[in-house]
C-alpha positions as CSV (number, residue, x, y, z in Angstrom):
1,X,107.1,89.1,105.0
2,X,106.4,89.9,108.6
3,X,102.8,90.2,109.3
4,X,100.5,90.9,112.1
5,X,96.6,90.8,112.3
6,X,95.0,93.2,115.2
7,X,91.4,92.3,115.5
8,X,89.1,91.7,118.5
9,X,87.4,89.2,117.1
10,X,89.2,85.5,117.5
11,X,87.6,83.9,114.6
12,X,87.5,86.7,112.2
13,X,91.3,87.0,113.1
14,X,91.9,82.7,112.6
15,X,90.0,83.1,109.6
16,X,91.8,86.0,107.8
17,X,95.0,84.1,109.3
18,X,93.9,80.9,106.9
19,X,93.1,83.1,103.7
20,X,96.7,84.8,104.0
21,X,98.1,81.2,104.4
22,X,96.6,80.3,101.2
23,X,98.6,83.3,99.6
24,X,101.4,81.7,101.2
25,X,101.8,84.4,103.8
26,X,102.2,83.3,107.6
27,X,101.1,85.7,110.2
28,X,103.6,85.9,112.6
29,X,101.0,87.1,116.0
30,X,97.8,88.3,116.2
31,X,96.6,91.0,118.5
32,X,93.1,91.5,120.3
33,X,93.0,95.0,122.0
34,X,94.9,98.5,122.3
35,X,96.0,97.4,125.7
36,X,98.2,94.1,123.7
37,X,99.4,96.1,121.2
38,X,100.7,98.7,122.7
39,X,102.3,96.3,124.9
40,X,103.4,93.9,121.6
41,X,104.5,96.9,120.1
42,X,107.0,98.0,122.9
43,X,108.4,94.9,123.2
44,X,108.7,93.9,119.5
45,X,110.2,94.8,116.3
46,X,107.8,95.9,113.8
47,X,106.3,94.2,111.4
48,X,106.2,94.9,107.7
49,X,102.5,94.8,107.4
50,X,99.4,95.2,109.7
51,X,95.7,94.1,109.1
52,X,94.6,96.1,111.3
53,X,90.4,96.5,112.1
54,X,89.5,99.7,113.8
55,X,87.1,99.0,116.5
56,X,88.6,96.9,118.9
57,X,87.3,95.7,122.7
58,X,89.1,98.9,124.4
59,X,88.6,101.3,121.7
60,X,89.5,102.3,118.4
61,X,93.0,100.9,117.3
62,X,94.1,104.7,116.4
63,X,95.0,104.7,120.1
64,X,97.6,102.1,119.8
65,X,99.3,104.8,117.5
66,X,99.2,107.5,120.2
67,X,102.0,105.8,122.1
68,X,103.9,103.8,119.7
69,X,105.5,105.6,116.3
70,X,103.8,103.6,113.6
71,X,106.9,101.9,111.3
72,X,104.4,99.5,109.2
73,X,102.2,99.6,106.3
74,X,98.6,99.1,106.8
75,X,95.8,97.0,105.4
76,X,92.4,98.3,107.3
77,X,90.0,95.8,107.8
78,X,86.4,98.2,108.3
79,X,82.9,97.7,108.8
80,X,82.9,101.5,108.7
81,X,82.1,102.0,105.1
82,X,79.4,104.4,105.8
83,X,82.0,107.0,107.5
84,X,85.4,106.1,107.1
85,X,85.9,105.2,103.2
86,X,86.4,108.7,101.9
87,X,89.7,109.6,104.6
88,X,91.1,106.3,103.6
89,X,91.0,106.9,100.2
90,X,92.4,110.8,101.0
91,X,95.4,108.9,102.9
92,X,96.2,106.5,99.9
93,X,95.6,103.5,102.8
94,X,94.3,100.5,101.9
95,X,91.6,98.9,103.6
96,X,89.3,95.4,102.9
97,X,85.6,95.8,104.2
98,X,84.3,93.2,105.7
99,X,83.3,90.3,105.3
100,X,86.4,90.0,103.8
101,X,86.5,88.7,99.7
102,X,89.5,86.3,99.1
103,X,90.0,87.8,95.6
104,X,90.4,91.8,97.1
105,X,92.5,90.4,99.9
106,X,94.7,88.7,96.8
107,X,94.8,92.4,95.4
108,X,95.5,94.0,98.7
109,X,98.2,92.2,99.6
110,X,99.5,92.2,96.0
111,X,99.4,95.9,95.8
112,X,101.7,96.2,99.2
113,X,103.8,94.2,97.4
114,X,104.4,96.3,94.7
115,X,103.5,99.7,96.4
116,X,106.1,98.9,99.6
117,X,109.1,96.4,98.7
118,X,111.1,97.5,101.9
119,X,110.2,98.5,104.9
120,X,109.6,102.4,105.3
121,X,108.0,104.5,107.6
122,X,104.6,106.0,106.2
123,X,103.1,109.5,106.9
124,X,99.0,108.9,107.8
125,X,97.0,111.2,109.4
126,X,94.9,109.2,111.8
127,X,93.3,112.4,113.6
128,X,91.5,112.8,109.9
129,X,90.2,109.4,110.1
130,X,89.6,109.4,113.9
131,X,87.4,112.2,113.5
132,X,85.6,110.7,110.9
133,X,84.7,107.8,113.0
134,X,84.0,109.5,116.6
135,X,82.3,112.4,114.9
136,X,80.9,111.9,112.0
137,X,81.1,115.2,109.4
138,X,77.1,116.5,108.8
139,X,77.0,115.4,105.4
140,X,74.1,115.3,102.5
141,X,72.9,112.1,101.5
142,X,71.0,110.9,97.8
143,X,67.9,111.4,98.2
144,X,67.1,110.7,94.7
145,X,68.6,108.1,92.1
146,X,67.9,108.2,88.4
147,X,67.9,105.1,86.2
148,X,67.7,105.5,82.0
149,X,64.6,103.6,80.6
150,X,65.0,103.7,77.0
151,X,65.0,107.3,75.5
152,X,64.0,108.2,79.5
153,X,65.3,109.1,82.5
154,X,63.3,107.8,85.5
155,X,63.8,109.3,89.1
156,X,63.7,107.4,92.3
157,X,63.4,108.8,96.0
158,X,65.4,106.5,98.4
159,X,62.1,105.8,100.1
160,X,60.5,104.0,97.2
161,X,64.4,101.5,97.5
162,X,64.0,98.4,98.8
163,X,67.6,97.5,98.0
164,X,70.6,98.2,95.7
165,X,72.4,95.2,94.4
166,X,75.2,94.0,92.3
167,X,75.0,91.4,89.0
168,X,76.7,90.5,86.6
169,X,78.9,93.6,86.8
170,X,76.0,95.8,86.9
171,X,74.6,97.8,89.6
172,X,70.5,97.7,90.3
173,X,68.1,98.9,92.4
174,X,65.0,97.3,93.3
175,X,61.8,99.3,94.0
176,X,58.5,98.9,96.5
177,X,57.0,98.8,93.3
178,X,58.1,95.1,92.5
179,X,60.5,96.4,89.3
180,X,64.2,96.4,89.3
181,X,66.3,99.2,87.3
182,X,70.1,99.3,85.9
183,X,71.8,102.6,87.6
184,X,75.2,103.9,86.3
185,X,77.4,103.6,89.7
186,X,78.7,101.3,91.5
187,X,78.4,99.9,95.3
188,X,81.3,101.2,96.6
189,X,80.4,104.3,95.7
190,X,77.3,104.0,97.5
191,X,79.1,103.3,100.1
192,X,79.8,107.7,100.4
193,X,76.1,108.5,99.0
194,X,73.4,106.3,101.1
195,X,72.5,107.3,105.0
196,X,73.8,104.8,106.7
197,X,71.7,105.1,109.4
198,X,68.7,103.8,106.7
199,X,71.1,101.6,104.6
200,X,73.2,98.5,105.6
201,X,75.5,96.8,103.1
202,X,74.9,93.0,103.7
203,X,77.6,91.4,101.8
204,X,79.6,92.4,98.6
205,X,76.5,91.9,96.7
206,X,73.3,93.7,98.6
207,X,72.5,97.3,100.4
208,X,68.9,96.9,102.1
209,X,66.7,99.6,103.5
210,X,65.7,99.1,106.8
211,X,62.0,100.2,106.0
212,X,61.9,97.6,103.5
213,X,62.7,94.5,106.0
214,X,60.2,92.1,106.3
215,X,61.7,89.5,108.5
216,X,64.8,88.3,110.1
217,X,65.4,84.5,110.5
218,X,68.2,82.7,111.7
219,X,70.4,81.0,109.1
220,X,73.0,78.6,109.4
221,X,76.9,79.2,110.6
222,X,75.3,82.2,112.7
223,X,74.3,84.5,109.9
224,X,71.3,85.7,109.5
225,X,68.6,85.9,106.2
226,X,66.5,89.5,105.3
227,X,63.2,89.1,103.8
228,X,62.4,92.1,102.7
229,X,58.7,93.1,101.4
230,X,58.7,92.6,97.9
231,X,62.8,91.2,96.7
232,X,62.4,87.4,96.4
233,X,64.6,87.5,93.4
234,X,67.7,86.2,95.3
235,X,68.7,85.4,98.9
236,X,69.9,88.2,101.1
237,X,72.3,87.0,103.7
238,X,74.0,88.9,106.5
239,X,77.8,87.5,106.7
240,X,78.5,86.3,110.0
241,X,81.4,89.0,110.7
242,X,78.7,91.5,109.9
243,X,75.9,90.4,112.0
244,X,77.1,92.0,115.3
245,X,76.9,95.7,113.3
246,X,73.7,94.5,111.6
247,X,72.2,94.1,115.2
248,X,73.5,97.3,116.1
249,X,72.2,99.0,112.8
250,X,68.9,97.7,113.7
251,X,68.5,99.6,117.4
């Protein structure tokens, strides 16, 4: 299998390099802008498979596909879960949101496998997705959630959410109130139903409001720990690759 990683980021690029090399896939080159790509692309035959992330140094790696006639499948690797999961699903493309989880790049990469076992060119609308990410759609978020107490339903307004979290295969959310309540969803789906301008995703495991942040403190291998007000129940970590969105999140 010929593979290629586009991503801005040199160490998130080395390190998704050394997970595929555990799956016993070698990537043949990785690419850090639109400008190289293009460039690569031109010059190159086509790989089978792209991990390709969508915010690049020169701007969004749509562009590459502006000039060159895309002949590759493609593995997205997003921090844009609060705009851009819905048009991926729409466009049956697979994408990994970061930081990425060895066990969903293991299905990911299976699933090409099976889904694409020779090389053929495939028909995405990247204008869809494009506007997704430049212009965000007006859309309504949750304002409420509900969570079944015994024989009750209780409701919850997104401003009395410290946090959403997973455990255990179950899906909670934790309230200013110092109580935590099983909810009947998921966080992925979350992903489509919280503002993201009031919500961050963490990690795989946490969503935190930003009302609810307490403090910020340095942690080691440059990620950084949340304190929130009243959640002491586990530790909530920002991954390193997420940090630089987190900071951005926060302004």
């Amino acid at each position: 299998m010929n593979v290629i990683i586009i991503e801005d980021e040199k160490p998130a690029a080395r390190r998704l390099s050394r997970m595929l090399s555990e799956l016993d896939i070698h990537v043949h080159t990785m690419l850090h802008s639109v400008k190289e790509s293009i460039e690569w692309f031109s010059n190159n035959e086509h790989p089978d498979l792209i991990f390709l992330d969508i915010q690049l140094s020169d701007g969004l790696s749509f562009e590459i596909f502006d000039t060159i006639t895309i002949k590759s499948a493609i593995i997205f690797t997003t921090a844009y879960d609060e705009y851009a999961l819905k048009a991926f699903k729409l466009n049956s493309i697979d994408y990994l949101l970061k930081p990425i989880d060895d066990e969903e790049l293991e299905i990911a990469v299976q699933k090409y496998k099976e889904q694409f076992p020779k090389k053929q060119q495939l028909q995405i609308d990247f204008d869809d997705i494009k506007k997704l990410l430049i212009n965000p759609i007006d859309r309504v978020y949750k304002k409420r959630f509900t969570a079944k107490v015994g024989q009750h339903l209780k409701i919850f307004t997104v401003q009395d959410i410290e946090c959403f979290y997973s455990e255990n295969k179950g899906t909670y959310l934790y309230t200013t109130d110092n109580r935590n309540y099983l909810i009947d969803t998921t966080l992925e789906s979350l992903e489509e139903e919280l503002n993201p301008q009031q919500f961050f995703r963490t990690s795989r495991k946490f969503y935190i409001n930003i009302n609810a942040i307490k403090d910020i403190i340095s942690y080691t291998n440059s990620r950084l720990q949340i304190k929130l007000n009243h959640f002491s129940d586990q530790e909530i970590i920002v991954a390193r690759e997420r940090v630089k969105d987190f900071k951005l999140w926060l302004e």
